[in-house]
DSSP file (Angstrom, degrees, kcal/mol; ACC not computed):
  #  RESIDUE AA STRUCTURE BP1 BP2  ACC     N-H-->O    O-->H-N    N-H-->O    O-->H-N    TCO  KAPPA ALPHA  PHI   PSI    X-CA   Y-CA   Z-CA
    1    1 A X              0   0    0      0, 0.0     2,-0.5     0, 0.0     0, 0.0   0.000 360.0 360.0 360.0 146.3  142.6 -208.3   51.0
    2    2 A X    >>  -     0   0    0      1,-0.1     3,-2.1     4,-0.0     4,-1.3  -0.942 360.0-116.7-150.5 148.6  143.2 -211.8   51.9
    3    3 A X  H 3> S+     0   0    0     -2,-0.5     4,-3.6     1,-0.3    -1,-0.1   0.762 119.9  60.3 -34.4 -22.7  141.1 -214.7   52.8
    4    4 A X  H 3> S+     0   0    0      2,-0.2     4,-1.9     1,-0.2     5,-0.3   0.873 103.5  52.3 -85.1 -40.7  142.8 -214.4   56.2
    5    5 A X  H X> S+     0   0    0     -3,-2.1     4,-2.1     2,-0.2     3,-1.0   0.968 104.9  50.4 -35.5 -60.7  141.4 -211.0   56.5
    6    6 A X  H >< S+     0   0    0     -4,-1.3     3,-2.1     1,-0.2     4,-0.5   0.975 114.5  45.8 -77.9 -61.4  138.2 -211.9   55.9
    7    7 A X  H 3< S+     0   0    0     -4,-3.6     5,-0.3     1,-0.3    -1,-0.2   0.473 109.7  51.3 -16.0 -28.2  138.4 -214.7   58.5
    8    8 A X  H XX S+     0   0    0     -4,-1.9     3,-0.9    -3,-1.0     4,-0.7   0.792 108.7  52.8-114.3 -32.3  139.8 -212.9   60.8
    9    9 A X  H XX S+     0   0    0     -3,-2.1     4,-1.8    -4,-2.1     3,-0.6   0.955 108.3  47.6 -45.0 -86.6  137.0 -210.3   60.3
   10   10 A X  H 3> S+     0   0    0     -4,-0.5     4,-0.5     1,-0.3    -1,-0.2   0.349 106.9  60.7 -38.4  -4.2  133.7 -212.9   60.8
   11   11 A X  H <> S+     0   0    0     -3,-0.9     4,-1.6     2,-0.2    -1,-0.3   0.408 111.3  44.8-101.8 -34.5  135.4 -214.3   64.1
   12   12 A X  H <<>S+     0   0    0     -4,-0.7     5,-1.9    -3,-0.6     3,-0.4   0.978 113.6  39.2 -71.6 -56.0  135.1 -210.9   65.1
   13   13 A X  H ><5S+     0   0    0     -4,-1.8     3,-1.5     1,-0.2    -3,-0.2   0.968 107.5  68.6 -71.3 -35.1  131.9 -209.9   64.2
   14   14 A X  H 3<5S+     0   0    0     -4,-0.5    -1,-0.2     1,-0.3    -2,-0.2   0.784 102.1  47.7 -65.5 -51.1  130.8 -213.4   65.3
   15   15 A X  T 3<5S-     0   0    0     -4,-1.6    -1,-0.3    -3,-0.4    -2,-0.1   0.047 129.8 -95.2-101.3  41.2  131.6 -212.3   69.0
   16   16 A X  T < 5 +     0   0    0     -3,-1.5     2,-0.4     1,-0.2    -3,-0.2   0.624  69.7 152.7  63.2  14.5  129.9 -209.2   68.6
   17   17 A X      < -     0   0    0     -5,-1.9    28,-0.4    -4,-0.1    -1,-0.2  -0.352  39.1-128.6 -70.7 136.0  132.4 -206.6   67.7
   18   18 A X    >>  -     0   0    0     -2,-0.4     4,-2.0    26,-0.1     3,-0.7  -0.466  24.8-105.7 -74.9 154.9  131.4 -203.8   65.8
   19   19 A X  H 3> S+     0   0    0      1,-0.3     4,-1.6     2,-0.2     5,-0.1   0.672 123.5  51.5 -61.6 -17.6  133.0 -202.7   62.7
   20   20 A X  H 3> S+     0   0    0     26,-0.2     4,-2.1    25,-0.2    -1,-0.3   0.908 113.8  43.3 -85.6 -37.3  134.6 -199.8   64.4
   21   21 A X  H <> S+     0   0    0     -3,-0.7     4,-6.2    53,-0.2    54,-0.2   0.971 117.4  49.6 -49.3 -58.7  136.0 -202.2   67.2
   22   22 A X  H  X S+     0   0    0     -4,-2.0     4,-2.5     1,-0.2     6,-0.2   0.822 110.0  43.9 -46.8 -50.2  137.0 -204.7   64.3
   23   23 A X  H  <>S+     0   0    0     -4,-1.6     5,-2.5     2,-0.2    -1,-0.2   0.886 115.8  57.7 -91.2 -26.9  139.0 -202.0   61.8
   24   24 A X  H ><5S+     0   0    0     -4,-2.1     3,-2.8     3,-0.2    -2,-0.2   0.979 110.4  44.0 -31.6 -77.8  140.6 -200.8   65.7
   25   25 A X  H 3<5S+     0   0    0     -4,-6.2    -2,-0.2    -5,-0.2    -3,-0.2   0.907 122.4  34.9 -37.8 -42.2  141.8 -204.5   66.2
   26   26 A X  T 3<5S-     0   0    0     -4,-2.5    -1,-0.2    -5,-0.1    -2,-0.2   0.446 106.7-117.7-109.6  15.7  143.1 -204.9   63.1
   27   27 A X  T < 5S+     0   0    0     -3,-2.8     2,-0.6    -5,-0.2    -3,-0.2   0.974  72.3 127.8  58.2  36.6  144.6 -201.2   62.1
   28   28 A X      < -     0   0    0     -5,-2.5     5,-0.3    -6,-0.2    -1,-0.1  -0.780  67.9 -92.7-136.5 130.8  142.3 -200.8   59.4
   29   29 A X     >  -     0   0    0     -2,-0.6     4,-0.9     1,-0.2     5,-0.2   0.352  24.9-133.6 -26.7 162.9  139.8 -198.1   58.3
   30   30 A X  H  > S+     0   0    0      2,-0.2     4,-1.8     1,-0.2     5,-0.3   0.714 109.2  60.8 -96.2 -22.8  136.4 -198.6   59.5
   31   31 A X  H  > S+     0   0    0      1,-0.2     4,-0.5     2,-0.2    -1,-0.2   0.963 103.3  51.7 -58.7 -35.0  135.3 -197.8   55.9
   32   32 A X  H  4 S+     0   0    0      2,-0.2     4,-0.3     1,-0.2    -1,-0.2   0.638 109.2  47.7 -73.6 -28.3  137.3 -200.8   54.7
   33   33 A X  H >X S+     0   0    0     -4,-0.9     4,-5.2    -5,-0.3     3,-2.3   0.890 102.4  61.8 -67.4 -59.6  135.8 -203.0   56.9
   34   34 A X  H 3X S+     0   0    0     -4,-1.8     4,-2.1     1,-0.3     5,-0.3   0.925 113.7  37.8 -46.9 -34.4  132.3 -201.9   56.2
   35   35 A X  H 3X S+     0   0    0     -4,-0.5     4,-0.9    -5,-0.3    -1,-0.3   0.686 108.0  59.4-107.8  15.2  132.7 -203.0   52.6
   36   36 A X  H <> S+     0   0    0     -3,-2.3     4,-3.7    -4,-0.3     6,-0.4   0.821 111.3  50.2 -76.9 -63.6  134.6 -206.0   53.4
   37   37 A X  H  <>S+     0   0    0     -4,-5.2     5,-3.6     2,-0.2    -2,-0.2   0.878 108.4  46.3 -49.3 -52.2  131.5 -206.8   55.3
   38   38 A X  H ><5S+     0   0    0     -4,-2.1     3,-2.0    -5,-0.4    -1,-0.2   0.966 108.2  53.6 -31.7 -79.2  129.2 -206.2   53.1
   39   39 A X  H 3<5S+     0   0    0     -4,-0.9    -2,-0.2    -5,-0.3    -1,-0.2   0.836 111.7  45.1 -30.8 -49.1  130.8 -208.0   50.3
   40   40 A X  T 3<5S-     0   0    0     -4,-3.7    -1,-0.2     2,-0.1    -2,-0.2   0.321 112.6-116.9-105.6  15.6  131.2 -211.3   52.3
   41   41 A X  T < 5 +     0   0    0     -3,-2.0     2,-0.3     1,-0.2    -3,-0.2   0.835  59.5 170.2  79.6  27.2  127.5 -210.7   53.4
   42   42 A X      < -     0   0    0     -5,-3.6     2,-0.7    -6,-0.4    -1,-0.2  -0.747  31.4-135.5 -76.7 139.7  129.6 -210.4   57.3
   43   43 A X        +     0   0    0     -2,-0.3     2,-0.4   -33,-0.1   -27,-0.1  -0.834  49.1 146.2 -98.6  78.8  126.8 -208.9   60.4
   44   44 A X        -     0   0    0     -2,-0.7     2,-0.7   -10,-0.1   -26,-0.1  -0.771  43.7-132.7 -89.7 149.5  129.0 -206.6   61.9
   45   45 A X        -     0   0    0    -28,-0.4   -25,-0.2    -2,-0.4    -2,-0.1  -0.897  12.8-119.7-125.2 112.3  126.9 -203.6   63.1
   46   46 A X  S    S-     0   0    0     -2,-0.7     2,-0.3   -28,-0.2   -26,-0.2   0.356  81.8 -16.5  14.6 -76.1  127.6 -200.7   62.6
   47   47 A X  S    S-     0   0    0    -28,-0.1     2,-0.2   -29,-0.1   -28,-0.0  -0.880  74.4 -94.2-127.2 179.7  127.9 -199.3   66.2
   48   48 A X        -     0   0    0     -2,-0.3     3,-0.1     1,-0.1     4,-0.0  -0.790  32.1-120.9-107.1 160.1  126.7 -200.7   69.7
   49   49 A X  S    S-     0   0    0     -2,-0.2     2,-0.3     1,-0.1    -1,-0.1   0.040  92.0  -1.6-113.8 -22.2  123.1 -199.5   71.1
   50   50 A X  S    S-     0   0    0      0, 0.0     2,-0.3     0, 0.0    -1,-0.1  -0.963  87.3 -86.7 176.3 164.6  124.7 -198.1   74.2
   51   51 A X        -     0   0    0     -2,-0.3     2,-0.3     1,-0.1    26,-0.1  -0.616  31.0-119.4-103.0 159.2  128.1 -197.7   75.8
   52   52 A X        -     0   0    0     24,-2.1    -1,-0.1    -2,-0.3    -4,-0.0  -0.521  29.4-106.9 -79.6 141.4  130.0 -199.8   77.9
   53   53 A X        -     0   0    0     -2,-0.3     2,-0.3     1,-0.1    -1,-0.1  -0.435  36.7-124.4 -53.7 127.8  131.1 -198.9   81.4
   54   54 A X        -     0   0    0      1,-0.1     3,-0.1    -3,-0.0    -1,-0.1  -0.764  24.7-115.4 -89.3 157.7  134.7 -198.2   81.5
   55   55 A X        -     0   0    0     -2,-0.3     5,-0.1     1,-0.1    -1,-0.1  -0.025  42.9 -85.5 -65.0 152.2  136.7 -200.3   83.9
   56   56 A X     >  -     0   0    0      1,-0.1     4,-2.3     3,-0.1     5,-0.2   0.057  50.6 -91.2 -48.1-176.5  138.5 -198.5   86.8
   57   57 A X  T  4 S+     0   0    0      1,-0.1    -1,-0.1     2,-0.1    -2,-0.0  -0.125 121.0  49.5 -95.3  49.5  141.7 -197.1   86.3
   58   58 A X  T >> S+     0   0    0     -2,-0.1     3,-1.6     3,-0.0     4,-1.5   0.114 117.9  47.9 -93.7 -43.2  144.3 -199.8   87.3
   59   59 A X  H 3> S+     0   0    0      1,-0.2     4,-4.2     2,-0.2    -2,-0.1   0.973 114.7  41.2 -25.6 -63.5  142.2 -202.2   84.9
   60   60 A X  H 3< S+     0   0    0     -4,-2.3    -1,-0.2     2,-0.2    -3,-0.1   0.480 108.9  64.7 -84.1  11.1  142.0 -199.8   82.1
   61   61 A X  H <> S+     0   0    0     -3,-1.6     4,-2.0    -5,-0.2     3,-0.3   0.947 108.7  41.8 -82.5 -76.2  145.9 -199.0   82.9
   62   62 A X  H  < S+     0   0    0     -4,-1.5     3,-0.4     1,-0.4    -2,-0.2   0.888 109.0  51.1 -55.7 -65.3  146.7 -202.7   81.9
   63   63 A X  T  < S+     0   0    0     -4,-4.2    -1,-0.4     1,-0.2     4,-0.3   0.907 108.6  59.7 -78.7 -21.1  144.5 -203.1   78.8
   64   64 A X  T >4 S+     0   0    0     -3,-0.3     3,-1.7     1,-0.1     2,-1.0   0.902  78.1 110.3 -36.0 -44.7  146.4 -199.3   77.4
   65   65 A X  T 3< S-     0   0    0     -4,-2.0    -1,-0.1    -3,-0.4     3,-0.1   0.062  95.3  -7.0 -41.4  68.8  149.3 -201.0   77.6
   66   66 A X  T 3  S+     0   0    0     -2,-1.0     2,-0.3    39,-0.6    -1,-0.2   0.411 119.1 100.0 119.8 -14.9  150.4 -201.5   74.1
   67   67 A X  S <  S-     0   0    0     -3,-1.7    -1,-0.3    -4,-0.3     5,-0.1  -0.993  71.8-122.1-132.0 144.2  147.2 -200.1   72.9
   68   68 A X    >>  -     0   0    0     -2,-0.3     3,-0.9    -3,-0.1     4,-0.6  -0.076  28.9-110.1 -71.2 152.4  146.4 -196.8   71.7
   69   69 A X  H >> S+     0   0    0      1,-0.2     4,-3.8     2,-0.2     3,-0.5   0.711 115.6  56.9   0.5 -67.2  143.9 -194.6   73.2
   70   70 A X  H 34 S+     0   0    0      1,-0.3    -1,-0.2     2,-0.2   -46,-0.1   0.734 106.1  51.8 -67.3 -35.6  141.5 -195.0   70.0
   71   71 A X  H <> S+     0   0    0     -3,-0.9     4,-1.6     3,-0.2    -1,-0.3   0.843 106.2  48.3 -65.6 -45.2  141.4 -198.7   70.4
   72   72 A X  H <X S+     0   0    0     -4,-0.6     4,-0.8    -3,-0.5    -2,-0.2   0.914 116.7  47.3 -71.8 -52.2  140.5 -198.9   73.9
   73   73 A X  H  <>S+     0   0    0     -4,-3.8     5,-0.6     1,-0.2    -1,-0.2   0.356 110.5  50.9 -70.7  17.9  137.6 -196.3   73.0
   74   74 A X  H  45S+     0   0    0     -5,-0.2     3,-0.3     3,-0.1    -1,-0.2   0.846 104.4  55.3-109.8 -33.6  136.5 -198.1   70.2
   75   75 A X  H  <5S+     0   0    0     -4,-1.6    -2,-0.2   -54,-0.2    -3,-0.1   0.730 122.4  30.5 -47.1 -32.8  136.3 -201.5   72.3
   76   76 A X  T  <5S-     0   0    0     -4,-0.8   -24,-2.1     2,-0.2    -1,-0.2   0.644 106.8-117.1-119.4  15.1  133.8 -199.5   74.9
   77   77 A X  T   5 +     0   0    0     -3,-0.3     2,-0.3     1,-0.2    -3,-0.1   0.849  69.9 130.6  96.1  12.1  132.5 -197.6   73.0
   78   78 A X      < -     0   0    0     -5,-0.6    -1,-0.2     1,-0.1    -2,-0.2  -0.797  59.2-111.6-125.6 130.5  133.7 -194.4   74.6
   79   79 A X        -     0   0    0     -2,-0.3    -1,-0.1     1,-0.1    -3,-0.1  -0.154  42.2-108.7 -65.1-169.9  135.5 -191.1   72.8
   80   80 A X  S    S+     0   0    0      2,-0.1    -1,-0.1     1,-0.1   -11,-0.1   0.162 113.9  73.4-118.6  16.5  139.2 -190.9   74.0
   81   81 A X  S >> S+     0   0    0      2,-0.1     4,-2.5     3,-0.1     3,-0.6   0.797  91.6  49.8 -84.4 -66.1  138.5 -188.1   75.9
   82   82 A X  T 34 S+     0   0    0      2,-0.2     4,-0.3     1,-0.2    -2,-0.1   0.587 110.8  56.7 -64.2   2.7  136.7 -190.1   78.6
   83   83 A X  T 3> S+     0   0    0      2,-0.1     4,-0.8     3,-0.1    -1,-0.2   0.684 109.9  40.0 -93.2 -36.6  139.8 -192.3   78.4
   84   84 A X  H X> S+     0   0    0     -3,-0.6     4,-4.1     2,-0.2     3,-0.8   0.971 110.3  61.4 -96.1 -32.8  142.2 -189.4   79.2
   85   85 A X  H 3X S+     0   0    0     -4,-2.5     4,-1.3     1,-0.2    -3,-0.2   0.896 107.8  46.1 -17.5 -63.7  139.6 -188.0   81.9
   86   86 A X  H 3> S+     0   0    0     -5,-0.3     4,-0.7    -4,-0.3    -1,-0.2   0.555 113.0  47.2 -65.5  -8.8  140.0 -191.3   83.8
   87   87 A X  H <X S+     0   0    0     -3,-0.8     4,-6.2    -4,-0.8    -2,-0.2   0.831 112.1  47.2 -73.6 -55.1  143.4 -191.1   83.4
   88   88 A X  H  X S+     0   0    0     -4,-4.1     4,-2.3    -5,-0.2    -2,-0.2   0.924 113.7  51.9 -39.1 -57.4  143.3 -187.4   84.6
   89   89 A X  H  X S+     0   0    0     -4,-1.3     4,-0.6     2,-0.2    -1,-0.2   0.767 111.7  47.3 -45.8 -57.8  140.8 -188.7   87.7
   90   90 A X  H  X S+     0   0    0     -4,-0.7     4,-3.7     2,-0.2    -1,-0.2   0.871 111.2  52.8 -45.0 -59.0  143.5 -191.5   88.7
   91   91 A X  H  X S+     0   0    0     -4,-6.2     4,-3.0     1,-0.2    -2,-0.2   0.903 110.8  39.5 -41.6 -58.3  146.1 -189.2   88.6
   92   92 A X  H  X S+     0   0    0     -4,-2.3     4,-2.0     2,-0.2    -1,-0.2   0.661 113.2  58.1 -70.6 -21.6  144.8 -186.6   90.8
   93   93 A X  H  X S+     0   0    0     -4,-0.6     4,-0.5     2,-0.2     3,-0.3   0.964 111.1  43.0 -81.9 -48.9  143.4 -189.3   93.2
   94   94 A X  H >X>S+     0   0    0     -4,-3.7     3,-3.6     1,-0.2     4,-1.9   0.979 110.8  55.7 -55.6 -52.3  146.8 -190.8   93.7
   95   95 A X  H 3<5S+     0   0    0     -4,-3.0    -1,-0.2     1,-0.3    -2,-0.2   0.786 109.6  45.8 -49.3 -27.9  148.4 -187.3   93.9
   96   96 A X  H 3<5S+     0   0    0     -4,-2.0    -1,-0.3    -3,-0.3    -2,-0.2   0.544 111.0  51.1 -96.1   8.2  146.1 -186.3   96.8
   97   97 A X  H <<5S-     0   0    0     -3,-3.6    -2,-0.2    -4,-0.5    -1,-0.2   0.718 115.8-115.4-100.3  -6.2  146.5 -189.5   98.8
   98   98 A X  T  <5 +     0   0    0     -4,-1.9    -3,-0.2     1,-0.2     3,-0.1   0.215  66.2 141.3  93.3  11.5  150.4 -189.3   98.5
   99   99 A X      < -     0   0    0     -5,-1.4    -1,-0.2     1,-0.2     2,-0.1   0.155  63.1-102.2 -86.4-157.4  150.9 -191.8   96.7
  100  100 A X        -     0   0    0     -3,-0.1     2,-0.3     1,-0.1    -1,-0.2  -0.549  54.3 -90.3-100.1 172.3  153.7 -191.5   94.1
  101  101 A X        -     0   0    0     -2,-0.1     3,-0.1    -3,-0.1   -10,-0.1  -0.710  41.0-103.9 -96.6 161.9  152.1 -190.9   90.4
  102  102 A X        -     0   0    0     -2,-0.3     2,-0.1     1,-0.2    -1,-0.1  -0.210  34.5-111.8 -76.2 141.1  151.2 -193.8   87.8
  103  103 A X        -     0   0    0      1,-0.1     2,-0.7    -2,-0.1    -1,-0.2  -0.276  28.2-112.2 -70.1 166.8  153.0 -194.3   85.3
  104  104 A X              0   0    0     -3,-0.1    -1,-0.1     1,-0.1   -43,-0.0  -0.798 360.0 360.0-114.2  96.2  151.7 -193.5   82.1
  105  105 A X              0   0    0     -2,-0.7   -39,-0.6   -38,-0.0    -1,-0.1   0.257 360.0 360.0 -14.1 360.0  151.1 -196.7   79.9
């Protein structure tokens, strides 16, 4: 672990990411975080109090893009089921208006 870790942690929690968001952002276990936090006395919490809305699907098309499933749900809060459900949802919406289907991020 390096000092730049823990910085890069506390700028995080600072803007209200949760330790599950945080060890998503950075590729690191949520466990590792938690005692990172601890240790450097960092207020990350634990989870958020309620979920976030997810965005429609060309939005939440764009932010996939280069990030995994797990990342996106960990940013709203959301399993990665209700990520591939809105994918599912998109899909089918295009397919019955005729439009061609979406590419898959």
């Amino acid at each position: 672990m390096t000092d730049d870790t823990v910085r890069r942690i506390r700028a995080l929690a600072e803007v209200g990411s949760t330790r599950a968001e945080i060890a998503g952002l950075l590729s690191m276990a949520e466990w590792k975080v938690a005692a990172i936090c601890v240790a450097h006395s960092i207020p990350a919490t634990p989870k958020r109090t309620g979920k976030r809305k997810l965005p429609e699907w060309p939005e939440l098309a764009i932010e996939l893009n280069g990030a995994t499933q797990g990342v996106v749900a960990a940013r709203y809060g959301v399993s990665t089921t209700a990520i591939s459900q809105a994918r599912r949802k998109a899909e089918k919406a295009a397919a019955s208006s005729g439009e061609p289907p979406t590419t898959r991020p």
